[in-house]
N, C-alpha and C positions, 0 to 999 in steps of 0.2 A: 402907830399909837392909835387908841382908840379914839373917837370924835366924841366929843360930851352932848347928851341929848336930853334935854330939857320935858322931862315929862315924870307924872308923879308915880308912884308904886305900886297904884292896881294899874296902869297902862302898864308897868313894866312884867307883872306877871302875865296879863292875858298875852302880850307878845308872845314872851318865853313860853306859854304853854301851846302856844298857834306853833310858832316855830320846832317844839320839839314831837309834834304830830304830824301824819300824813295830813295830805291836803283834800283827799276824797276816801271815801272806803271803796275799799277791793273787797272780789271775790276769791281770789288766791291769795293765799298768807303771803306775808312780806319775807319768805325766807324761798321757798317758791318763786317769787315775782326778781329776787334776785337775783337766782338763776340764773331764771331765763334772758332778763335784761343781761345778765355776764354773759351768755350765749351769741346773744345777739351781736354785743361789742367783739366777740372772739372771733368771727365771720372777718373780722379785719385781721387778727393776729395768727388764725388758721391758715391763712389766705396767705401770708409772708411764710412763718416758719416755718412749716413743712416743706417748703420748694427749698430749705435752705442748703440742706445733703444734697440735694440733686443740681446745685451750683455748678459745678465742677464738671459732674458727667454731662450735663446739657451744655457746657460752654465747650466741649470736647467733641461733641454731635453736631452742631451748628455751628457753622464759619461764622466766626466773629472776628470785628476790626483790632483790638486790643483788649486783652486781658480784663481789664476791668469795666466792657463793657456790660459782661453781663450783672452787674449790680445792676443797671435798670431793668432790670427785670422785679425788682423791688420797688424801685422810683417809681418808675408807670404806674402802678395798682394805685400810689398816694396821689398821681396826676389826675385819675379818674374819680378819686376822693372828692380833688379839693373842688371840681367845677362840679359835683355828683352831689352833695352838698349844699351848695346855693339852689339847687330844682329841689332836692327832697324837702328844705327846712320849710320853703314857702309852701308846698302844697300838701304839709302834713298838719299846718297849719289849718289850710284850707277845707281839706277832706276828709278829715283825721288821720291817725298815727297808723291803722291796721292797712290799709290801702295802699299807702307808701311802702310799708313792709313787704307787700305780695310784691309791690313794682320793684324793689330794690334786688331782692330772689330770684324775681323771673331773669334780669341783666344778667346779674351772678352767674347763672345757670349759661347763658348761652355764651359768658366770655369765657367760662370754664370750658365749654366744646370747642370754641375756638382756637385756643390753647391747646387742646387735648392733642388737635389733628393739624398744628402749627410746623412746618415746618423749614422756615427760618426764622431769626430774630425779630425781623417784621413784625409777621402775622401773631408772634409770641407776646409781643409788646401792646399789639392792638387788643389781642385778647386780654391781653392784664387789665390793659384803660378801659375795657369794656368793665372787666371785672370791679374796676377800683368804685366806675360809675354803679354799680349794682350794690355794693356796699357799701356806701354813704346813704342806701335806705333806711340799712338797719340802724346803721350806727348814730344817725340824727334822730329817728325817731324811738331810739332806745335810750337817748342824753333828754329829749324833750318827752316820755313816760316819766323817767324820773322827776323833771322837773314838776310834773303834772302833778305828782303825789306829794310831792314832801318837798319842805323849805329849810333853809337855814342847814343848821348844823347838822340835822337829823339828814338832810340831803348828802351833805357831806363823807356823813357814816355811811347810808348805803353807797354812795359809789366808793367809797374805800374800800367792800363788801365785796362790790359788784368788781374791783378792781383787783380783788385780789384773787378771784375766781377768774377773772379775763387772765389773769400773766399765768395760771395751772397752764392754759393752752397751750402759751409758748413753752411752757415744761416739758409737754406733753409730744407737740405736735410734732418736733423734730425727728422724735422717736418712732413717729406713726410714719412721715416720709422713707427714715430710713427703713424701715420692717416693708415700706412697699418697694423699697429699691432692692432689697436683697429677693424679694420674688418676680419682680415684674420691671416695665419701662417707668421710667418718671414719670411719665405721660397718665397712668393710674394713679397718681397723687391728683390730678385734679377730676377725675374719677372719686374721691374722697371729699372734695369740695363739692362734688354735687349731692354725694347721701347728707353730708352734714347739712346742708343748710334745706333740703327737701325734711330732714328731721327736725328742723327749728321751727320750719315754714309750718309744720302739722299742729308741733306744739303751739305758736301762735292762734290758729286757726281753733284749733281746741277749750285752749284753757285762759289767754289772754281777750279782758274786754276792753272798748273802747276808751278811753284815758279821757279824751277829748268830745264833750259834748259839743252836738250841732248850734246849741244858743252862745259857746266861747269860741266859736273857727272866724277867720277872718277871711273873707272873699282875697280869692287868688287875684289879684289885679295889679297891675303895673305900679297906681298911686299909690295903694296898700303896701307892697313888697318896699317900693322906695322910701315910705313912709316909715316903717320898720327899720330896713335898712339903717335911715338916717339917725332913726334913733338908737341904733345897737353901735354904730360907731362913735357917736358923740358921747359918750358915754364912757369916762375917762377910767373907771374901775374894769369894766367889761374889757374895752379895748387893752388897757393897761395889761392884764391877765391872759387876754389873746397872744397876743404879742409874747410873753413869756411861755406860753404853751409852744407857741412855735421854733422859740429860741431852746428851751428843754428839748421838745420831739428831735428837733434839726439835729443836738448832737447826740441824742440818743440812736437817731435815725442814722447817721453814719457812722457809728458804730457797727447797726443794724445790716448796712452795706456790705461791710469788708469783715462779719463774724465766721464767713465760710473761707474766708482768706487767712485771717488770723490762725483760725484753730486748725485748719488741717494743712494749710501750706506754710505758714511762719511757724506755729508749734507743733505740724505733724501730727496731729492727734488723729484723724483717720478717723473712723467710724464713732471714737469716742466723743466724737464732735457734739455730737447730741445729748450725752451724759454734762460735758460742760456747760454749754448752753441750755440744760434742763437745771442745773444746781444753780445760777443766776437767779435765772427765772424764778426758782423755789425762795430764792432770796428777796425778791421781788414782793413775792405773794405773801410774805411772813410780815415784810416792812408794811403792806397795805391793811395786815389785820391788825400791826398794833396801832394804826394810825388812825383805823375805824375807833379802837378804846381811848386812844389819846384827844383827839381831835376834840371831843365835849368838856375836856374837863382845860387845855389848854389853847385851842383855836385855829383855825388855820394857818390863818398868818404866821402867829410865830411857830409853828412848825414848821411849815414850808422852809421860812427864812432860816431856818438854822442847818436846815438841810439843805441849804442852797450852799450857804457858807463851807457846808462841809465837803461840797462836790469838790469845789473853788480850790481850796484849802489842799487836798489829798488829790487834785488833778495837778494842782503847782508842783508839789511830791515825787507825783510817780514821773512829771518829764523831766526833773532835776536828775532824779535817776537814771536817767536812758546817759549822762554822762559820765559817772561815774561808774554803772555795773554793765554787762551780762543781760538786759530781760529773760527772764524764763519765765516759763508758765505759770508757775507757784505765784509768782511776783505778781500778775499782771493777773492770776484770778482773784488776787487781795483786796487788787485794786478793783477792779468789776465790780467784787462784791460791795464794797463800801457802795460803788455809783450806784447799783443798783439796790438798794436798802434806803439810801436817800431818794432817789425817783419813786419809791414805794409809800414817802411821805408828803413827794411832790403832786404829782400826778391828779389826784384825786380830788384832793384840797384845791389848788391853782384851778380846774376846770368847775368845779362849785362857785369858786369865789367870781370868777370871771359870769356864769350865769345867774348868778344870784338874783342881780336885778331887772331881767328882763323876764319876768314870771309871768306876766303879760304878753309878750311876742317871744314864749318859747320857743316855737320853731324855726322862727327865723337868728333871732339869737343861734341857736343851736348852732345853723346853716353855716354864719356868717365867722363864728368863733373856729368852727370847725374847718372850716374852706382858708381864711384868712391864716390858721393857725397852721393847716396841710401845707400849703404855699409855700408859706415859709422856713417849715420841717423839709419839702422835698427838695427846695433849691440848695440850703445849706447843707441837710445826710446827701445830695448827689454831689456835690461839691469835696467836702469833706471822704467821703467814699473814692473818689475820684482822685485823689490826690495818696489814696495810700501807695506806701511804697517798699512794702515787704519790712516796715517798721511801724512802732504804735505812737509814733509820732503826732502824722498828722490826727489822728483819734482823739490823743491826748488833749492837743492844742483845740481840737473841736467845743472838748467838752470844758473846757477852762476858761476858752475867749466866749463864749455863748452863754455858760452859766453865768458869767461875773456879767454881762449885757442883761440877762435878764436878771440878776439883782436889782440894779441900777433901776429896770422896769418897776419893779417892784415897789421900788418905793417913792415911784412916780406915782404909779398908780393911787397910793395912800397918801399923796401930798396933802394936806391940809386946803383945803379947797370948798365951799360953799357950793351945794346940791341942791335939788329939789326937795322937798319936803316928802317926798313917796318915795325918794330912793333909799332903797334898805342900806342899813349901814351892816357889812358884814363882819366889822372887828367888833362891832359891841360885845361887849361884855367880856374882850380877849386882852 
């Protein structure tokens, strides 16, 4: 429920009119700067889905100890995330946003070779964590751009935007893996990780200006970072919403694990694999643009929350079912769909709400939401992944016990509770 705030009617308009504006003017249009921000964010969702077809035939080329080892070949990349993360929020802070960006591509780049010419799980695994640390550049200082420009709801909207352009990738990218397996080795999928993001890196370089003026950076230093730090954790909205990003990702993320297991060895689908997993996605991206139209006129929160209930609700569903039927594929892409059409309302919304109030130490905010919330996604999707067992079981049970945990969050986080006076209330007027 919303908190009542004591202030009279012209404060309530200039708010709402600061709130529904950027927060600096650009040189590139806001439809442009979208994009590219979805570009940036998709360097993490490029980076998983395309290696997804090529599961199977690398786990068939390299000796592996059991079957579902090679899901960490997914894990890794978020391992490199989550500590890649805490360096890029503090010193994008520090030096601005474009500098980070070059340092985060250049990693990219070289965990990509090291991958390319991997061969065993080892060397494959190091190259990921190489990789994961290489894109937590983009991806921190492409959440702290955003924050830079624009507040409130209007934030909201463009990462719903920007969200809904990052899941086209995963639509997309499957299908770019597979079209490089039918002519060549796996091995030229991360051959494709290096044009794409030398392509990003140029546009950056081109047409992105600095977000972050030298008079708002915060010296890189031990006291400062702590100092940050302590304040992004204390912070019982922030944290509260971390916490739920990570309980979301985590069983979104094991899913994420065992989708090349489901589709082509539980239902056979073979090359269709990617047709699947591109129609999700599509569903994904549809749920994120009505959510950019909805979001202003009904609020975060209660969208989030009703989409939470609905995972909850149609995940209790689909495992009562695993007793009584048969799963087939029909079944269990009904179900997908619904998850993924609610994570299309989640997503966007829950990582606004959660940096709302740290528009003062965006970067590290960013780092620490984003590190704390990876953590927790990797340990749960490796868990959950790790426990499938040629059933959508454990899947099921992933995303049922996790979303009803992060409900529970949720309305921790909005406890009635006595703040500071500058902390933004972000249910006003919801």
């Amino acid at each position: 429920m919303p908190r009542l705030i004591n202030i009279n009617s012209s404060q309530i308009d200039t708010d709402l009119h600061m709130t529904l504006q950027p927060t600096q003017e650009s040189k590139i249009s806001s439809a442009e700067f979208t994009i590219l921000v979805a570009l940036l964010m998709s360097i993490v969702a490029i980076s998983i889905d395309a290696l997804l077809p090529a599961l199977g035939i690398i786990s068939n080329e390299i000796l592996l100890d059991y079957p579902n080892q090679i899901q960490l070949v997914i894990s890794a990349l978020f391992l490199g995330m989550a500590f890649g993360q805490l360096i890029c929020g503090p010193l994008s802070d520090a030096i601005g946003r474009k500098k980070v960006l070059y340092s985060g591509i250049f990693f990219f780049l070289c965990g990509s070779v090291i991958c390319f010419f991997a061969q065993d799980i080892t060397a494959l695994l190091i190259g990921r964590v190489i990789q994961g640390l290489g894109v937590s550049g983009p991806y921190v200082s492409a959440m702290s751009i955003v924050r830079d420009k624009y507040v409130g709801r209007e934030m909201a909207k463009i990462m719903s935007l920007v969200m809904m352009i990052f899941i086209m990738v995963p639509a997309i990218a499957p299908s770019l893996g597979q079209g490089i397996l039918l002519m060549a080795s796996w091995r030229y999928i991360f051959v494709l990780y290096v044009v794409y993001s030398i392509a990003v890196g140029l546009w950056i370089f081109l047409r992105l200006e600095e977000t972050l003026p030298k008079e708002k950076r915060i010296p890189f230093t031990i006291t400062g970072f702590t100092d940050g730090f302590k304040e992004v954790i204390c912070s019982r909205i922030t944290m509260g919403y971390t916490l739920c990003m990570g309980l979301f990702f985590g069983s979104f993320m094991g899913y994420l694990n065992s989708s090349q297991q489901i589709f082509q060895v539980q239902f056979g689908t073979g090359k269709l694999f990617t047709v699947y997993f591109g129609v999700l996605a599509l569903v994904f991206g549809v749920s994120s643009l009505l959510n950019s139209r909805l979001v202003e006129k009904w609020g975060m929160h209660h969208i989030s929350k009703r989409a939470v209930v609905a995972i909850i609700a149609s995940s209790a569903m689909f495992l009562g079912l695993h007793g009584i039927a048969d799963i087939q594929l029909w079944m269990f892409m009904i179900y997908a769909a619904i998850l993924f059409f609610c994570f299309g309302l989640i997503f966007g919304n829950v990582n606004a709400m959660a940096m709302e109030p740290m528009g003062h130490v965006a970067g590290i905010a960013s780092a620490v939401i984003g590190s704390v919330s990876s953590i927790i996604a990797m340990v749960i999707g490796t868990a959950i992944g790790q426990f499938y067992n040629n059933t959508l079981i454990p899947t099921t049970l992933g995303f049922l016990t996790m979303t009803s945990l992060a409900l529970i969050m949720m309305y921790v986080a909005n406890a009635k509770k006595s703040e500071p006076e500058n902390t933004p209330d972000i249910l006003e007027a919801e």
